[in-house]
C-alpha positions in Angstrom: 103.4 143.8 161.1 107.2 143.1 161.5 106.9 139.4 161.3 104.9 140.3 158.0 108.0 142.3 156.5 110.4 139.8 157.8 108.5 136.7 155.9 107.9 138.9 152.8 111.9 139.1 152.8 112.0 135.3 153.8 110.1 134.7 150.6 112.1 137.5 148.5 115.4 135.3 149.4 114.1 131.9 148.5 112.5 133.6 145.1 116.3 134.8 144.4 118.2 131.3 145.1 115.2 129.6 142.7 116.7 132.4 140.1 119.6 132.1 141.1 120.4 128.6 141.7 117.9 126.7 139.2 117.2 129.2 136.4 120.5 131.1 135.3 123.3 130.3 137.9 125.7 131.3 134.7 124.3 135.1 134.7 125.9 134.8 138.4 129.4 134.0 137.5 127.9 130.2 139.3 128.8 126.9 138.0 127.3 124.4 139.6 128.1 120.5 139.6 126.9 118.5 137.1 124.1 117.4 139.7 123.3 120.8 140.6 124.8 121.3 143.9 126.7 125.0 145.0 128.3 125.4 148.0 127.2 127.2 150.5 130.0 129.5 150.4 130.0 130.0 147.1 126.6 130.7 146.6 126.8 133.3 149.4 130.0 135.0 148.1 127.9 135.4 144.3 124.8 136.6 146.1 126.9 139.3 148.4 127.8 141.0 144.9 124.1 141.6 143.9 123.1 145.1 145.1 120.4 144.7 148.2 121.8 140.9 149.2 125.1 142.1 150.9 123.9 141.5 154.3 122.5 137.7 154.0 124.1 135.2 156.0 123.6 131.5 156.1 121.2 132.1 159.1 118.9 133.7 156.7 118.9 130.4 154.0 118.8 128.5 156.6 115.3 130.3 157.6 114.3 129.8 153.6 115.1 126.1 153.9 112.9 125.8 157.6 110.3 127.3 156.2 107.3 126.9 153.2 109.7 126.5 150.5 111.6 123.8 151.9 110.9 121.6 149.1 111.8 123.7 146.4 115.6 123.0 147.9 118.1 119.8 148.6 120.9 120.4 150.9 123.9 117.5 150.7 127.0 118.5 153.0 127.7 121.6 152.9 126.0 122.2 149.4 122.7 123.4 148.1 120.8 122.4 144.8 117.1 123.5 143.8 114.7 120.4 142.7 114.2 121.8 139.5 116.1 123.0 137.6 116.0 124.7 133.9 119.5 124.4 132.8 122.3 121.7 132.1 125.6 121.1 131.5 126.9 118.9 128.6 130.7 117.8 129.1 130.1 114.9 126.4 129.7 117.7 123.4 132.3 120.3 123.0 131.8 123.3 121.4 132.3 123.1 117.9 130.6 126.4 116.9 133.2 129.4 116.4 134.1 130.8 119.6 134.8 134.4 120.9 138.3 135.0 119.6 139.3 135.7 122.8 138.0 135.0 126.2 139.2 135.9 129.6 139.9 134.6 132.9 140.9 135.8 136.3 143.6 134.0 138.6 145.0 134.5 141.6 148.2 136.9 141.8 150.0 134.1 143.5 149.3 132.0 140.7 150.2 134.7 137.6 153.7 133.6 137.3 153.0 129.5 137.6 149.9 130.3 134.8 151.9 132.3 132.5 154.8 129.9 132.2 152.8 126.3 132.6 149.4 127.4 131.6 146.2 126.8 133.8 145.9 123.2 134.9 142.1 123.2 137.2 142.2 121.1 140.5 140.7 117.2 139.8 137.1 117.8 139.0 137.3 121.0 138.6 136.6 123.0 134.8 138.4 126.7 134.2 135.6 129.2 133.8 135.8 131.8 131.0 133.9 134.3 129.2 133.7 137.2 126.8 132.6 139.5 129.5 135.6 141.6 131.5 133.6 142.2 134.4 132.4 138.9 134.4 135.8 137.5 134.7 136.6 140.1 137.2 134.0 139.3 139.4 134.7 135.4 139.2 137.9 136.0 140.3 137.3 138.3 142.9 135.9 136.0 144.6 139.5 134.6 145.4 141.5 137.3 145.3 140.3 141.0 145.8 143.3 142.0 142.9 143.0 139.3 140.6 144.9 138.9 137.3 142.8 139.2 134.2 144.3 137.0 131.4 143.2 137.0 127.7 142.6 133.8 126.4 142.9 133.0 122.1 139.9 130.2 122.9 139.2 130.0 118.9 143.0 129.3 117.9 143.0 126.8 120.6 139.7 125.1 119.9 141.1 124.6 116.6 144.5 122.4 117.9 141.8 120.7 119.5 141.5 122.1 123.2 137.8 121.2 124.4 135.4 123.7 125.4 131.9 123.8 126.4 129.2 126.1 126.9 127.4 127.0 130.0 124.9 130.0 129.3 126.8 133.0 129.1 130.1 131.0 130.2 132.7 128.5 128.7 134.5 125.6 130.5 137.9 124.1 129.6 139.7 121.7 131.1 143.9 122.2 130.9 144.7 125.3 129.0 148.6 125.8 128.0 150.3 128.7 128.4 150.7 129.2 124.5 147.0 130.4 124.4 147.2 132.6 127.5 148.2 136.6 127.2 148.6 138.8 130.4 151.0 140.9 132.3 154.4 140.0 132.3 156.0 138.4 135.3 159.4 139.2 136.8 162.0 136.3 136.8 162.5 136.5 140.4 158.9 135.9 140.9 158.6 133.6 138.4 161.4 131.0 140.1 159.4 131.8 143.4 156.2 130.5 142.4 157.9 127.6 140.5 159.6 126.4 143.6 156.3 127.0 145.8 154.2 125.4 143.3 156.4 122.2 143.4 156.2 122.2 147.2 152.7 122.5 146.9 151.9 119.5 144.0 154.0 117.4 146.7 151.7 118.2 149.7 148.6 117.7 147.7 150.0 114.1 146.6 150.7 113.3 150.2 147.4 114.5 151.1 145.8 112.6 148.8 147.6 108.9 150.2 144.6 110.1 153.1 140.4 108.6 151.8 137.8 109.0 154.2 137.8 105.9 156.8 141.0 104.5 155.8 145.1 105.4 156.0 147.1 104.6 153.3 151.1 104.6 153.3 153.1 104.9 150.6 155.5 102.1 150.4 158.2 103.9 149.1 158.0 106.5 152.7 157.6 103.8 154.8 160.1 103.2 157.6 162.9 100.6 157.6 161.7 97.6 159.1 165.1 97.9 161.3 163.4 101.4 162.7 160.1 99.5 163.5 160.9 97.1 165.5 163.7 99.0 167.4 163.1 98.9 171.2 160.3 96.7 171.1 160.1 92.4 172.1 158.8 90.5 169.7 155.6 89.0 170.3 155.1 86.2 172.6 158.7 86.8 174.4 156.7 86.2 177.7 155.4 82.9 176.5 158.9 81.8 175.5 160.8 82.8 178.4 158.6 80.6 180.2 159.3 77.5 178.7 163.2 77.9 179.1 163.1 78.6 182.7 160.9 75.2 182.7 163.6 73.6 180.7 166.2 74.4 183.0 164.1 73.5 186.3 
């Protein structure tokens, strides 16, 4: 009997990711890639905010993707997709429909001050998610910070000086947003200079980080050492070979 209630929630969990992760990922504050995928994380974090899936861990998909429905699913990495799926995202037609006047977003306190004087710029294939709902927007960006800042967006007025957005169900992607459009709390000066200065360090580690691909090391010319510093303390090559013939010489 108890293996009998624990498959009929096995089967419960996979019906949910189905919903969940092929039919309306958008009514989950969930925007997957363009081929589908969600990570793992993610996906958990969305499904921990639905009332009676708090206590699923990746053990338990895990179980859903061992068992019957194993086809229904693709794993890649540390991402999930389902086979089918009902839904699609179209980055090649903006929205050209009037918008929502305004639409909201939800950003990290850390980054309030950075947004509100350069505006939102996403990380490289990354969109900005927005939408009309408050607690939508809250709960997207709770899932970063636990006190996130909820900023009012005038989407129509920038649609119209040609900013690009495109609808995802319930949702709206952007790419870079200026801080023209944006409305929110005000920031302190002090904090403002902070996060500039943090932000810079920041931009500079991620370009660093970047000189790094998988398989290969990069250097960037420009942070290379002085040839003088690289060959300091070390004989050239074939010293041994050379020494050699001059003790040959003078024999």
């Amino acid at each position: 009997m108890a293996k009998r209630r624990h498959q009929i929630k096995v089967n419960e969990l996979s019906a949910m990711l189905v919903y969940m992760l092929g039919h309306r990922p958008a009514e989950f504050g969930i925007v997957p890639s363009r081929d589908g995928f969600v990570p793992f994380k993610e996906l958990l974090k969305a499904l921990h905010e639905e009332p009676g899936w708090r206590s699923v861990r990746q053990s338990h998909i895990n179980e859903v993707l061992l068992g019957k429905d194993r086809f229904l699913f693709e794993t890649e990495g540390g991402r999930i997709r389902t086979r089918e799926r009902r839904w699609d995202i179209h980055l090649e037609d903006a929205f050209l429909e009037i918008l929502p006047s305004i639409l909201l977003t939800s950003v990290r306190r850390k980054a309030h001050p950075v947004v509100m004087e350069k505006g939102v710029i996403p990380a490289p294939g990354k969109l900005l998610v927005l939408s009309a709902d408050e607690s939508m927007a809250r709960r997207i960006g709770q899932r970063q910070d636990p006190k996130p800042v909820l900023l009012k967006v005038e989407a129509e007025i920038a649609r119209r000086e040609g900013i690009l957005f495109y609808p995802f169900d319930i949702l709206y992607l952007c790419g870079e947003l200026p801080a023209r459009y944006i409305a929110g709390p005000p920031v302190a000066k002090e904090a403002l200079k902070a996060a500039s200065e943090k932000e810079a360090k920041s931009v500079e580690d991620i370009r660093l980080a970047d000189a790094f691909s998988a398989g290969t090391f990069s250097l960037d010319p420009a942070r290379a050492p002085a040839p003088h510093r690289t060959d300091k303390g070390k004989k050239r090559k074939g010293w041994k070979e050379s020494a050699r013939k001059m003790r040959r010489k003078k024999g």
